[in-house]
C-alpha positions in Angstrom: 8.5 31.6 15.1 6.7 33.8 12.4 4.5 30.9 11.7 4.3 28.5 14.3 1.0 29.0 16.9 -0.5 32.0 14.0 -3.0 31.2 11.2 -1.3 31.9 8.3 -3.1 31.4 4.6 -2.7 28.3 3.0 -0.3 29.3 0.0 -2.6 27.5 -2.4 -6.0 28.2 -0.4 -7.4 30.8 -2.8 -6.5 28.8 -5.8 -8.6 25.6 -4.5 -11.7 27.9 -2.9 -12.3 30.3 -6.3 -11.7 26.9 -8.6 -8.9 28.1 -10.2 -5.9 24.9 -8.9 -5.4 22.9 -12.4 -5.3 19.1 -11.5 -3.7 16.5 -13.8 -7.7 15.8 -14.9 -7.3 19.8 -16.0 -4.7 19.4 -18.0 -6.0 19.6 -21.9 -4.6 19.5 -25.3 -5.2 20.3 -28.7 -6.0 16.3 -30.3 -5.9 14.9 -27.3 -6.8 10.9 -27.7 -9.2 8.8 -24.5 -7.2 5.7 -22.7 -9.6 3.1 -21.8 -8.6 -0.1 -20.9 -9.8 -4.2 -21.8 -10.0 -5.6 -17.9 -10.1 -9.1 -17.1 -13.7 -10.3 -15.7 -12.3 -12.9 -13.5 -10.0 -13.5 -10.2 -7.8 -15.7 -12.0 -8.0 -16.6 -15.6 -6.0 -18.0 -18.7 -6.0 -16.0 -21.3 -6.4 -18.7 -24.2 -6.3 -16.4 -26.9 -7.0 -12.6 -28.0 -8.0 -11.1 -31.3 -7.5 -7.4 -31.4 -7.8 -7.0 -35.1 -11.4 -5.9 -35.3 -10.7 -3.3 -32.8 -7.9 -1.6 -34.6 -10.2 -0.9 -37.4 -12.9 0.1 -35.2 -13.8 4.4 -36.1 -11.4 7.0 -34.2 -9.0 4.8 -32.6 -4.9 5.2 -33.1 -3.9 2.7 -31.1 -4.1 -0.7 -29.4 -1.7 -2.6 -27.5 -1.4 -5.9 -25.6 1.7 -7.2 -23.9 3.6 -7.6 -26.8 3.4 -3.6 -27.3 5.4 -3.2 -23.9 8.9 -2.6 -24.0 9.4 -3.7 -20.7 6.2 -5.5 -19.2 7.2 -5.4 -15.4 6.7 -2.3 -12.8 6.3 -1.4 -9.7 8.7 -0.9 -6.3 9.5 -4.1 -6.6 9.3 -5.3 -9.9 6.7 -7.7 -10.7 3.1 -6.2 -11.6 2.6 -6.8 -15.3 1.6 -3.5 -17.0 -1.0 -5.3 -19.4 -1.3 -8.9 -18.5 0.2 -12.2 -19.3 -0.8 -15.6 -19.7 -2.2 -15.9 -16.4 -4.4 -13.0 -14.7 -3.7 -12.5 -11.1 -6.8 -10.6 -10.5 -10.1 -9.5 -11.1 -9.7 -5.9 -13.2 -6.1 -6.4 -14.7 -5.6 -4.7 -17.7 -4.9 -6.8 -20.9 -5.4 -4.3 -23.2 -5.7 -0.5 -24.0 -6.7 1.8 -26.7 -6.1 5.3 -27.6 -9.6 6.9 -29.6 -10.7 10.2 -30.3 -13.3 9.7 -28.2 -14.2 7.7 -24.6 -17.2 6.3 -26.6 -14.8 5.0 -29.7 -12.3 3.9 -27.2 -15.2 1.4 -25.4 -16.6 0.8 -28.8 -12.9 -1.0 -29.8 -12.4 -3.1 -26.6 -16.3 -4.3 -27.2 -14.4 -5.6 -30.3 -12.1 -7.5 -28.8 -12.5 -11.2 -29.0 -10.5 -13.5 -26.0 -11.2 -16.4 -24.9 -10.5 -17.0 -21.4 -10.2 -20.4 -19.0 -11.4 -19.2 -15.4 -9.1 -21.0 -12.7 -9.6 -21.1 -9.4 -8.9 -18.5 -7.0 -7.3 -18.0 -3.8 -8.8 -14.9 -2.0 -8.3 -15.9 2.0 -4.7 -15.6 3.3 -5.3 -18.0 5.8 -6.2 -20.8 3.4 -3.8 -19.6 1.2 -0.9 -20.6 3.3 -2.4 -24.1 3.6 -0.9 -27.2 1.8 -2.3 -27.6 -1.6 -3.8 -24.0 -1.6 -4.1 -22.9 -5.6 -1.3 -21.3 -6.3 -1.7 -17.2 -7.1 2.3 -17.3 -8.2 4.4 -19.8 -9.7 6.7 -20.1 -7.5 3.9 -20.2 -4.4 1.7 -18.0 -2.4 4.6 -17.2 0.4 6.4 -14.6 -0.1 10.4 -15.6 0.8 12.1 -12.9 2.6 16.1 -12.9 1.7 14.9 -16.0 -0.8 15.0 -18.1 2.1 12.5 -17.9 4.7 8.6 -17.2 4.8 8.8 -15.6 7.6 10.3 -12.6 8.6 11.8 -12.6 12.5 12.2 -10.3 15.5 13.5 -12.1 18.2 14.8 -10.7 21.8 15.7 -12.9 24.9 13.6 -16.0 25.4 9.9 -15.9 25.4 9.0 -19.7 27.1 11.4 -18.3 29.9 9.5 -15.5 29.6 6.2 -16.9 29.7 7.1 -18.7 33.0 7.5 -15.5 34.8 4.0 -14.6 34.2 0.7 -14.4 36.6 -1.3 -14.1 33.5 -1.1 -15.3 29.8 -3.7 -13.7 27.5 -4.4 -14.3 23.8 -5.7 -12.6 21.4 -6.7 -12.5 17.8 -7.3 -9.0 15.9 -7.9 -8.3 11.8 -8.3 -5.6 9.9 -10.1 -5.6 5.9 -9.2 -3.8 2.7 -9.8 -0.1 2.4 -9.5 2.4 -0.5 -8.5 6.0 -0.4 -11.7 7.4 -2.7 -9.7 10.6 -3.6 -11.7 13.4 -5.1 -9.4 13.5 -8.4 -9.5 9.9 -9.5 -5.8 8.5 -10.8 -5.0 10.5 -14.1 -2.2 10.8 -16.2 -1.6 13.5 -19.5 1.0 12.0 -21.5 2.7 13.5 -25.1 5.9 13.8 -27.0 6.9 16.8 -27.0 8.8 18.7 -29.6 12.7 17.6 -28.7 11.2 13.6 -28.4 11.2 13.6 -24.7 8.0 11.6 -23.0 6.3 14.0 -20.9 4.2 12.9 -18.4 1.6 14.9 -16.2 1.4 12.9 -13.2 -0.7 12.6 -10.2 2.5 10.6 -8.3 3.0 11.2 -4.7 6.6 10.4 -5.2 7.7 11.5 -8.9 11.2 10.3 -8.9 10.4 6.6 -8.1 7.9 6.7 -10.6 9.8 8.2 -12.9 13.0 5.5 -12.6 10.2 2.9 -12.4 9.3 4.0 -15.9 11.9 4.5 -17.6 12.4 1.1 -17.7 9.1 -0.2 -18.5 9.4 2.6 -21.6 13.0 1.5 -22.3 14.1 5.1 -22.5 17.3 6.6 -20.5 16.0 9.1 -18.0 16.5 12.1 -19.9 14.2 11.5 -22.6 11.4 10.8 -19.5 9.6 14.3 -17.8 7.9 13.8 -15.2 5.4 17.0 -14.5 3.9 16.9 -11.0 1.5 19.4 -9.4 -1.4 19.5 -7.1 -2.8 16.0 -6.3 -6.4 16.1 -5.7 -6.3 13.3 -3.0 -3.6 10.7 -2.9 -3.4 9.7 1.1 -0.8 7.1 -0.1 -2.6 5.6 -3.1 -0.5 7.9 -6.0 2.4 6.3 -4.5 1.7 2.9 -6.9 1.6 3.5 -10.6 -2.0 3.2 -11.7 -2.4 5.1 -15.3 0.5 6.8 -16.1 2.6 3.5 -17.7 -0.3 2.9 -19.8 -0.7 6.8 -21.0 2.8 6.9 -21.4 2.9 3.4 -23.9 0.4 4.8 -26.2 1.7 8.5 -26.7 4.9 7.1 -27.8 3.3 4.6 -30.1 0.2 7.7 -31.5 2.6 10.6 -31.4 -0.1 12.7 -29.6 -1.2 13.6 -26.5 -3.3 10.6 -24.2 -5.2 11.0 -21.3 -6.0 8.4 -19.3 -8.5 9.2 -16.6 -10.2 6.2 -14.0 -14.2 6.4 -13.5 -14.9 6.5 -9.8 -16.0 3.4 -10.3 -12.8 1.7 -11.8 -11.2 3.7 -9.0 -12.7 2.4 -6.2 -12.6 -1.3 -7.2 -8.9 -1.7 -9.4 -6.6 1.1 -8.0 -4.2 0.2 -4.9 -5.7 -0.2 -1.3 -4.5 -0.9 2.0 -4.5 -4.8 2.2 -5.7 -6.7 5.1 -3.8 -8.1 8.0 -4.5 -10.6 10.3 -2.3 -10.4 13.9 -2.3 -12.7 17.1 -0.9 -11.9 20.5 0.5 -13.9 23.0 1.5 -12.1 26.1 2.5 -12.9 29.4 2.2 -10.5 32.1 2.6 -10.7 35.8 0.5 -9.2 38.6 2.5 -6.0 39.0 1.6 -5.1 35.2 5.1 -5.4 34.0 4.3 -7.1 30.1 7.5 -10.6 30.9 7.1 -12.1 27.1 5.1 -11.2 23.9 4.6 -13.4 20.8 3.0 -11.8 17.7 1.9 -13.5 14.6 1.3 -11.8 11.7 0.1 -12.1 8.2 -0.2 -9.6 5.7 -2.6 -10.4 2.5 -0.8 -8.8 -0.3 -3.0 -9.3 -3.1 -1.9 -10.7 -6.4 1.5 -8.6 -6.8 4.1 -7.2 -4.2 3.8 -3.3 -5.0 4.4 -2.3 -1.6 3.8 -4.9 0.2 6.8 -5.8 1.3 7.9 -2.5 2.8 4.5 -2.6 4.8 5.7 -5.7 6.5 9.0 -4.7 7.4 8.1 -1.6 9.1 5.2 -3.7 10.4 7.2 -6.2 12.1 9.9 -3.4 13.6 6.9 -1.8 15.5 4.0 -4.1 16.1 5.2 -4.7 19.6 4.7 -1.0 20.5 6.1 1.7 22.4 6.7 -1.4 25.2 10.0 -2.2 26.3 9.9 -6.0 26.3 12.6 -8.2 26.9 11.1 -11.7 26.1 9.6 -11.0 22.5 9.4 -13.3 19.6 7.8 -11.5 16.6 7.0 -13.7 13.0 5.6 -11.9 10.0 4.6 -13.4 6.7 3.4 -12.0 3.4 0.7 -14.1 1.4 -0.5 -13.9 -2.4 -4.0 -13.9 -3.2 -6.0 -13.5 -6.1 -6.9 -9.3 -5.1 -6.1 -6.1 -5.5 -2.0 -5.3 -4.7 -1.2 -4.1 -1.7 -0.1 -0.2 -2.0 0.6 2.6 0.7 -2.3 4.4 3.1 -1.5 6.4 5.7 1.0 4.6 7.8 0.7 1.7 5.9 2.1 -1.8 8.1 2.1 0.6 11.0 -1.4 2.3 11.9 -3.2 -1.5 11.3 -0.5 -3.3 13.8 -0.9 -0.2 16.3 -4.4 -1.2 16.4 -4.4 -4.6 17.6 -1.8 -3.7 19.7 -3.5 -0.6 21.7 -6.2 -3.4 22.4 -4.2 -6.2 23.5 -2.8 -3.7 26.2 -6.6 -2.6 27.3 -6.6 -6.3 27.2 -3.4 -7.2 29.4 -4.7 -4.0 31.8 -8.0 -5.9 32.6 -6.3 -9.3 33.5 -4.6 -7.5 36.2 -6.8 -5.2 37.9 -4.7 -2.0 36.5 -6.0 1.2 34.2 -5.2 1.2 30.8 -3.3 4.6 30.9 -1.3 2.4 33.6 0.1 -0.5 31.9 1.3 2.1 29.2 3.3 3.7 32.1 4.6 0.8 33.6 6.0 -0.8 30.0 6.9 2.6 28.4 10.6 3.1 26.7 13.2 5.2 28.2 15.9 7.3 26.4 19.0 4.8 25.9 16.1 1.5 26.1 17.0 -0.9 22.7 14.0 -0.7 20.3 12.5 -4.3 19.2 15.5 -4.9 16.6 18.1 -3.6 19.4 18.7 -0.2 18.5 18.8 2.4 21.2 16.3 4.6 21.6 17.8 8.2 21.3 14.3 10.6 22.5 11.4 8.6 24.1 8.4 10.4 25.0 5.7 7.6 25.5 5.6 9.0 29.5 5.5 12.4 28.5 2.7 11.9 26.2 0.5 9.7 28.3 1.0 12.9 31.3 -0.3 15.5 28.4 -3.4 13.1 27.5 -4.3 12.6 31.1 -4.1 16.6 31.3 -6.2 17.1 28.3 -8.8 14.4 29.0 -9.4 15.4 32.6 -7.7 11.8 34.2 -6.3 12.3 37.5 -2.6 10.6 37.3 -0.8 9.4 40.7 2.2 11.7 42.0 4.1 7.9 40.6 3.1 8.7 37.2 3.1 12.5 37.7 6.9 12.3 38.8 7.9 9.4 35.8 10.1 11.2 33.1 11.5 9.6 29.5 14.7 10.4 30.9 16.7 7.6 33.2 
């Protein structure tokens, strides 16, 4: 207890208030080259064709690369972001190309020279129309995302919801949504890469989570882990967004191909429109309650827009789907989640990611379920709360509730009289 309840000093409070914390934007080295990067203008294009041989002639650059410069052109958690692009672009702002100049002016000088020639197809940008028969396709093989490579839709299921449905006084629908948001750090996504003098990559990363990056990376690289350092540090801002690789592939590509140090470091602007966000989600509710409050069947519906790539996606849902019921037990419930491409931004990590967005619709369906029946909201969340031992949605028991507990300390702290009922109720049976 020599900390917990005291103000203590932050152990790296004096470095951040006198200036003094070095961030990977910092980091600086003697002939260091500028990483900047050829995007694509549209939401979905063909690239027909791409001359680069102006641009490698162009004053003060080192280096260019295109796909065919990639040792391994797929990243990501799960593996199918392209680091510079393909054929086909995905989205509006993926890299095609990059180049490594003495300077940021010589760098954007050389991608002016750049000649391609693209065909702009059509995009896909709604999730609900891209689920539709003949919706343009965002992936070859579809815009549904097949869970085990065999279903579109991911399943929760739990005794029988039309039986459950039957029991209820009151069936209430409801449709909820949330949009795309970005994290808008301070420190925009940088990365410091060099060889240093044993021919090991080191990277100065601004990675939330260094060792999947760094796995992740040595592949793309083709190099065996021990020839990849990975340096972290202070992250000026990450709030789940420095959990996708944004800069530090690229960085890492032209080092090894320069021999010298690269920094690549986004503008705010190329921050706040091609880094990760938080994807949006679309969720309807189908509950049946009877008179007494006591929540007899739930059906939920949800679809996650994932963007062009699965980045992290895919872990959203899952943890989406074991929890967007609630803190409820609910013995009728059918829960079906699907993942859709479109032609957007991937879907990366924020801050509860698949859980926080699906807690949202769900908190309001239950204001919702508390006004069909004449009951308080703080009610309904008593009256459907787990219990120590309860099964979770997926059936597995729930070893500390405190859902009651919790509700008692807000009604305390808010000032909300409780009955001696709810007063008495306790997590434990």
């Amino acid at each position: 207890m020599n900390s917990v309840g005291k103000r203590i000093p932050r152990y790296d409070g004096i470095g951040h208030v006198t200036g003094r914390t070095q961030y990977v934007s910092d980091v600086a080295m003697p002939d260091m080259l500028t990483c900047k990067t050829l995007r694509c203008p549209y939401h979905k294009a063909r690239i027909k064709s791409i001359d680069t041989a102006e641009a490698k002639k162009a004053p003060g650059v080192y280096a260019l690369i295109t796909k065919d410069d990639v040792p391994h052109n797929l990243f990501a958690m799960v593996p199918d972001h392209h680091v510079l692009a393909e054929e086909i672009t995905r989205y509006k702002g993926q890299n095609i190309a990059a180049v490594a100049a003495i300077t940021k002016e010589a760098a954007l000088d050389a991608l002016a020279k750049i000649k391609i020639e693209y065909e702009e197809l059509t995009p896909i940008i709604d999730p609900e129309e891209a689920i539709k028969d003949g919706a343009p396709q965002v992936r070859p093989e579809g815009n549904n995302h097949m869970f085990d490579g065999s279903s579109v839709i991911r399943k929760i299921r739990r005794g029988n919801v039309e039986e459950g449905f039957k029991e209820a006084d009151f069936i209430i629908e409801g449709r909820y949504s949330t949009p795309s948001q970005e994290h808008a750090p301070l420190e925009t996504c940088c990365s410091v890469a060099y060889v240093d003098a044993s021919g090991k990559l080191v990277i100065h990363s601004k990675a939330q989570g260094l060792y999947f990056a760094q796995g992740d990376l040595a592949n793309v690289f083709k190099l065996p882990l021990n020839k990849l350092k990975f340096v972290g540090g202070t992250i000026g801002g990450g709030f789940g967004g420095m959990n996708s690789i944004h800069t530090d592939h690229i960085a890492g590509l032209l080092a090894l191909k320069t021999g010298k140090p690269v920094r690549f470091h986004l503008t705010r602007e190329e921050e706040m429109l091609y880094s990760t966000i938080r994807t949006p989600w679309v969720f309807k509710f189908k509950d049946g309650i009877r008179k007494d409050g006591v929540i007899t069947a739930r059906r939920v519906e949800v679809l996650h827009d994932c963007g062009s790539y699965t980045e992290l996606g895919l872990y959203a849902v899952e943890k989406n789907a074991n929890m967007i019921a609630g803190a409820n037990l609910i013995k009728n419930l059918a829960v079906d989640s699907r993942m859709v491409y479109t032609n957007k931004m991937p879907s990366g990590s924020m801050r509860g990611f698949g859980v926080n967005v699906g807690q949202y619709a769900e908190q309001v369906q239950l204001d919702r379920l508390a006004r069909a029946v004449g009951i308080s909201p703080i009610e309904i969340r008593f009256i459907n709360a787990f219990h120590t031992g309860d099964p979770n949605h997926t059936g597995n028991p729930i070893a500390a509730a405190s859902t009651i507990e919790t509700l008692q300390g807000v009604a305390a702290m808010s000032g909300q009289q409780l009955s001696d009922k709810y007063l008495a109720m306790s997590s434990e049976k």
